[in-house]
Residue frames as qw, qx, qy, qz and C-alpha x, y, z in Angstrom:
[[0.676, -0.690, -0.230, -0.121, -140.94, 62.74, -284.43],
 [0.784, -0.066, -0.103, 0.608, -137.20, 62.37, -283.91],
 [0.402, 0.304, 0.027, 0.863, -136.86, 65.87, -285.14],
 [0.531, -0.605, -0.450, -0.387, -139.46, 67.13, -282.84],
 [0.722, -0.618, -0.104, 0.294, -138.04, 65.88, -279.41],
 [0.697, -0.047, -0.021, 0.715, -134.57, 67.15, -280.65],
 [0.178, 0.301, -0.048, 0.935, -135.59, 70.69, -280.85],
 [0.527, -0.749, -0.212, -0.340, -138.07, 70.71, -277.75],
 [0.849, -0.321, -0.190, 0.374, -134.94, 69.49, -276.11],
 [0.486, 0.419, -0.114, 0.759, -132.52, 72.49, -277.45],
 [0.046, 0.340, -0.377, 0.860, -134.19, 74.76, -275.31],
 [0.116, -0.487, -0.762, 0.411, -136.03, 74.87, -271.61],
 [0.081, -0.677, -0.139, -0.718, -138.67, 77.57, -271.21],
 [0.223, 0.042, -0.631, 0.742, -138.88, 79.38, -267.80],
 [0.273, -0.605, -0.698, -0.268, -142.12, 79.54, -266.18],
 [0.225, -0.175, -0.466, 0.838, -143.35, 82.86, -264.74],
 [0.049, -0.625, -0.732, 0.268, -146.11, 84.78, -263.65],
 [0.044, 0.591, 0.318, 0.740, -148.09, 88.11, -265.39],
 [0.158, -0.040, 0.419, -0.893, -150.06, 90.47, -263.09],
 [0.814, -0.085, 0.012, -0.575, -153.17, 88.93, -261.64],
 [0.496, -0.376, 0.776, -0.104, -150.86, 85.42, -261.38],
 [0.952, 0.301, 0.061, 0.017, -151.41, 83.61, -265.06],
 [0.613, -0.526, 0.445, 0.386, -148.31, 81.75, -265.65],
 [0.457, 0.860, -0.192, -0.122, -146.42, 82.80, -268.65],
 [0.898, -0.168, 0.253, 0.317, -143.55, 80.50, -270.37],
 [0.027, 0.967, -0.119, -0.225, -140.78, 82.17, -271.47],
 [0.852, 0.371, -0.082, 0.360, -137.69, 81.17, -273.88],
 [0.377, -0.837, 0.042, 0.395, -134.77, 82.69, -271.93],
 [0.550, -0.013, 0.391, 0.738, -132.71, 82.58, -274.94],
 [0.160, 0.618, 0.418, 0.646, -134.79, 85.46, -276.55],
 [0.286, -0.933, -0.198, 0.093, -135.09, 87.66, -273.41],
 [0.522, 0.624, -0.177, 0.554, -132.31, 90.71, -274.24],
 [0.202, 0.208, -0.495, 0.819, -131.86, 92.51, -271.16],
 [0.466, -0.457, -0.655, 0.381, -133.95, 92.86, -267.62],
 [0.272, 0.155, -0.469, 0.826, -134.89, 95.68, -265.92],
 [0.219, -0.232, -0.698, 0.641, -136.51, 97.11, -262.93],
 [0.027, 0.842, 0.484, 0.238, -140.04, 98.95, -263.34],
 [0.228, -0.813, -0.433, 0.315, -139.09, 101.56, -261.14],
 [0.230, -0.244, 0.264, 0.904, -137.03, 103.58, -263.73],
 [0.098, -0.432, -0.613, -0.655, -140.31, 103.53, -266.14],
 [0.264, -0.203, 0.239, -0.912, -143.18, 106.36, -264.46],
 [0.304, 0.214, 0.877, -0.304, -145.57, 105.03, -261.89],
 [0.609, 0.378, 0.209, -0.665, -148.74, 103.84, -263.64],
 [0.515, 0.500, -0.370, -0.590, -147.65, 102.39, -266.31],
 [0.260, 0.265, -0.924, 0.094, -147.11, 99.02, -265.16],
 [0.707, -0.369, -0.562, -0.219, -149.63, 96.70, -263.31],
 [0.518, -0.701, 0.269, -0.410, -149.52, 96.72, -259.57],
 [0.806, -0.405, 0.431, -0.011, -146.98, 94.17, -258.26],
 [0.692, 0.645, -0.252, 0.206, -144.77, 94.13, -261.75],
 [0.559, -0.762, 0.278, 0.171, -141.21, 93.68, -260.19],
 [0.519, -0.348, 0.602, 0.498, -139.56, 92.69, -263.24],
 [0.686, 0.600, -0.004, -0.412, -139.72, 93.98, -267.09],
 [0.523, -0.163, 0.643, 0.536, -138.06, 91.76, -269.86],
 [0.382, 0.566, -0.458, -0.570, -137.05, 93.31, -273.10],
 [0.839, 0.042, 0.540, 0.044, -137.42, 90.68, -275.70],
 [0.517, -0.087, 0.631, 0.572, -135.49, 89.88, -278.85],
 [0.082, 0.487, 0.678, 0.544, -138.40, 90.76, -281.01],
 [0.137, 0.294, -0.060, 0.944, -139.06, 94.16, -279.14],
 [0.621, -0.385, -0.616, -0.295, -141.43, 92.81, -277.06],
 [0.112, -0.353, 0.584, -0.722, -141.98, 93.86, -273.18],
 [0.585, -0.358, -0.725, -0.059, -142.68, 91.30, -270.61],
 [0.244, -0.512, 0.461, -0.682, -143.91, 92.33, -267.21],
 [0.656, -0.218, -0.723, 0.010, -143.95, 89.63, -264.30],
 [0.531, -0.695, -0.270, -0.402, -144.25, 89.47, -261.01],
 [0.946, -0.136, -0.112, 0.272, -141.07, 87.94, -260.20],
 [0.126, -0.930, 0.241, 0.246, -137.97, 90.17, -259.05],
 [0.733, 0.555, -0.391, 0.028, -135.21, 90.20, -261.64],
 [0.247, -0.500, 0.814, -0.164, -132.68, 88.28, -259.17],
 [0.679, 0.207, 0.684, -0.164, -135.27, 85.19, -259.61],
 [0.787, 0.516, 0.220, -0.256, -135.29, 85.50, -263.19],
 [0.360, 0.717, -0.596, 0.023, -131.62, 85.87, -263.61],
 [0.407, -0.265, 0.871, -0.074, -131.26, 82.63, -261.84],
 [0.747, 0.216, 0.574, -0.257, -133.73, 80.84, -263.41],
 [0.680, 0.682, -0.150, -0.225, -132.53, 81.92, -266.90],
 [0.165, -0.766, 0.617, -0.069, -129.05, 81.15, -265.63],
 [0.633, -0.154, 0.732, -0.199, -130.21, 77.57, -264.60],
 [0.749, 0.609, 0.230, -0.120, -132.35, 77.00, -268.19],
 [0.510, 0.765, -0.388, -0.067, -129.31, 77.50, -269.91]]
């Protein structure tokens, strides 16, 4: 149990929002790099995306949140 709490403790997840508004928890230690939908062609994104994250494991998140808010929040989690 000991070893449990000590590695729920190593890291925080950040808590943010998909398209349509489920909340989605995120490990900020595994998000690689940030960027702005509007370089990727319109359509291909949900309506109100405002931030994609690349993940570690080659994974693309899209949220709702603008990446300023998510670079803080990863900023803070860490």
């Amino acid at each position: 149990m000991l070893l449990l709490t000590a590695a729920i403790a190593a890291f925080h997840l950040i808590q943010l929002h998909g398209p349509g508004g489920p909340q989605i928890d995120v490990n900020p230690h595994e998000i690689s790099s940030l960027r702005d939908p509007s370089v990727v062609p319109e359509g291909h994104f949900a309506k109100g995306i405002k931030c994609l994250l690349f993940m570690t494991n080659g994974k693309v998140v899209a949220v709702t949140e603008d990446c300023d808010t998510v670079k803080v929040l990863v900023e803070e989690a860490q």
